[in-house]
Structure formats: structure tokens, C-alpha cells
C-alpha positions in Angstrom: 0.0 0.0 0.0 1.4 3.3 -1.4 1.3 6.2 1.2 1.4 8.6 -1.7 -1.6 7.2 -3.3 -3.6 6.9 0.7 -3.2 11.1 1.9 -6.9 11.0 1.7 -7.2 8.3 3.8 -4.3 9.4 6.0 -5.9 12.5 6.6 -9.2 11.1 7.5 -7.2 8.8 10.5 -5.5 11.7 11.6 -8.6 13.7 11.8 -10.7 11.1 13.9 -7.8 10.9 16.2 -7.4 14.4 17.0 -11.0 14.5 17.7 -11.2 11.3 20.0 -8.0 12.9 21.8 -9.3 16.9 21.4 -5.5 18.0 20.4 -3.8 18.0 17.2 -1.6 15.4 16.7 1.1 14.0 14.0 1.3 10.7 11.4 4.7 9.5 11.2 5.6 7.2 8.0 8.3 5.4 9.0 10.7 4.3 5.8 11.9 0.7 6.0 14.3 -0.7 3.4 14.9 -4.7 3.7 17.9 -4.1 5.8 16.2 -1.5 8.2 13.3 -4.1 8.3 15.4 -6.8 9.4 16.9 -4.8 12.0 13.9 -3.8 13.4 12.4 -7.5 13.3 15.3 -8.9 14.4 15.7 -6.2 17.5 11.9 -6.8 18.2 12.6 -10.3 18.1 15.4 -10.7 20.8 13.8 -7.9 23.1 10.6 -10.4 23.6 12.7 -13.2 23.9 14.6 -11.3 26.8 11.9 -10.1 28.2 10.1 -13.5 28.3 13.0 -14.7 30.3 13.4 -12.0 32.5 9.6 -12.7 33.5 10.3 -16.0 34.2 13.2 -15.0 36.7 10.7 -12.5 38.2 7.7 -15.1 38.3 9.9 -17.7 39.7 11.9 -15.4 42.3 9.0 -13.6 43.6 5.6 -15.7 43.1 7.4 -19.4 43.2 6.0 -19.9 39.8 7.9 -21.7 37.4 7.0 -20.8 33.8 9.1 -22.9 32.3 6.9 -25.7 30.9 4.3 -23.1 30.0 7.2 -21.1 27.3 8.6 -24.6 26.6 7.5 -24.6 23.2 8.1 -21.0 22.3 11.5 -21.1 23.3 12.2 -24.3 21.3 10.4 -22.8 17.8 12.5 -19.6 18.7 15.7 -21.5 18.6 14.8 -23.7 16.0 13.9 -20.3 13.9 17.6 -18.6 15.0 18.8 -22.1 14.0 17.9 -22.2 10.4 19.0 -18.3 9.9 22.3 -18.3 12.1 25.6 -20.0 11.7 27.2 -21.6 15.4 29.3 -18.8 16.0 26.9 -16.4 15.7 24.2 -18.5 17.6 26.7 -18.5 20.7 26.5 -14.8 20.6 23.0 -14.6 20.6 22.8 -17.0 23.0 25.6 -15.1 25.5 23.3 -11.7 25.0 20.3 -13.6 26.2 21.4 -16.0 28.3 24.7 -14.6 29.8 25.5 -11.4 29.8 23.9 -10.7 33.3 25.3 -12.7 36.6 22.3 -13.7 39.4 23.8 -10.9 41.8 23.3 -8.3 38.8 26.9 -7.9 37.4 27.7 -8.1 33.9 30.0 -10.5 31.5 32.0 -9.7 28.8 32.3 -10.8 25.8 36.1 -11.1 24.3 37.2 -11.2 20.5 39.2 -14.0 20.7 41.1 -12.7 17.6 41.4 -9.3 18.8 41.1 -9.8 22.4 38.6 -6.5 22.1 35.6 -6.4 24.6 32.5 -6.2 22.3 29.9 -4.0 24.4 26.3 -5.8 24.0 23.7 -3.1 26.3 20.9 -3.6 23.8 19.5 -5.8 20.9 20.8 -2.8 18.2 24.2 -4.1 19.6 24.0 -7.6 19.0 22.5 -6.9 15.5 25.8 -4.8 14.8 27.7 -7.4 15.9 26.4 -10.2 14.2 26.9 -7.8 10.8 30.3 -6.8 11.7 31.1 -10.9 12.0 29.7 -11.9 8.8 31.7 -8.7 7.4 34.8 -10.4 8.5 33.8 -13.7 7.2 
């Protein structure tokens, strides 16, 4: 769907909206190419992920409930799905930024470069999409 060829339409949603809120307000068209998109989808991707198992850690420290069996099966298509798109190196470092960058008592890991020895700094999902890149760069 063009948004050239929807202004009309556009404008109508816009309109309803500043009248159900009573202010003006803005439409934003946000621009994906393929490589943006997969950023984005990939990003959105491991966020849920990590926040599906940081609410397991919550539900199990403070309720004593164990969601485990409950996610079982969206875990296991999740990896199956990183499986079939990621090689075993690169798999390990999504695996470390979901699994094991963060300690029990709240400290963080590194991870190293073995060929470089450089620490690679992975605070957010944009991170770990850069690195991945940067890897298959070097391959």
C-alpha cells in the first residue's frame, strides 16, 4: 500500500484521532528498506525473547512460579527459527546476550574477540544486531 496514493485516507485517520483525543496530533511514516526491516524485526525479536526470560526469573523469584513448561514450546520454535538463519558462531553470541551477559547478583559478562582480544559491548539488541553484521563482514 502506497502512502502517496492513501493522503486522503491518511488525513481522514488523523482527523478522527485528534478528535477522540481533542488536540492535534502527527502521522509519522516510517521508511523501511529490507535491511532497516530486518533490524527492526530482528531487534523486536530478541527484546521479547529477553523479556520472556526476564519474567520467568521475576515469576519464579518472587511468586514461586515456574514458567518454564508453560514457554517450553516458544522457546524451542524460537531456537529452531535462530537455527535455520544463524551459523554456530553467531548463535553463541546470541545465546551469551540472552542468556549470559547478566550474573544472578546483577553484574555483567563480557564478551572477548578472541582474535582481537577487544571487549564487544552488547547493552541492547541494536548491539547484538551490529555485531552479528560486523562478523559476517569479517567472514
Amino acid at each position: 500500500m502506497s502512502y502517496e496514493g492513501n493522503q486522503e485516507k491518511i488525513f481522514d485517520i488523523q482527523y478522527t484521532i485528534d478528535s477522540i483525543l481533542g488536540c492535534p496530533t502527527g502521522i509519522k511514516r516510517k521508511n523501511y528498506n529490507k535491511d532497516n526491516y530486518n533490524q527492526v524485526s530482528f531487534c523486536k525479536t530478541i527484546d521479547n525473547i529477553d523479556h520472556l526470560i526476564q519474567r520467568n526469573i521475576v515469576m519464579k523469584h518472587d511468586f514461586g512460579i515456574s514458567m518454564e513448561k508453560y514457554n517450553e514450546m516458544f522457546f524451542d520454535s524460537m531456537d529452531m527459527l535462530l537455527e535455520m538463519n544463524y551459523n554456530e558462531d553467531e548463535l553463541k553470541i546470541i545465546n551469551f546476550y540472552l542468556y549470559g551477559r547478566y550474573n544472578i547478583d546483577g553484574t555483567t559478562n563480557t564478551l572477548v574477540d578472541e582474535e582481537t582480544n577487544e571487549v564487544i559491548i552488547l547493552e541492547s539488541s541494536d548491539d547484538l544486531w551490529n555485531v552479528l553484521g560486523d562478523l559476517k563482514e569479517k567472514k
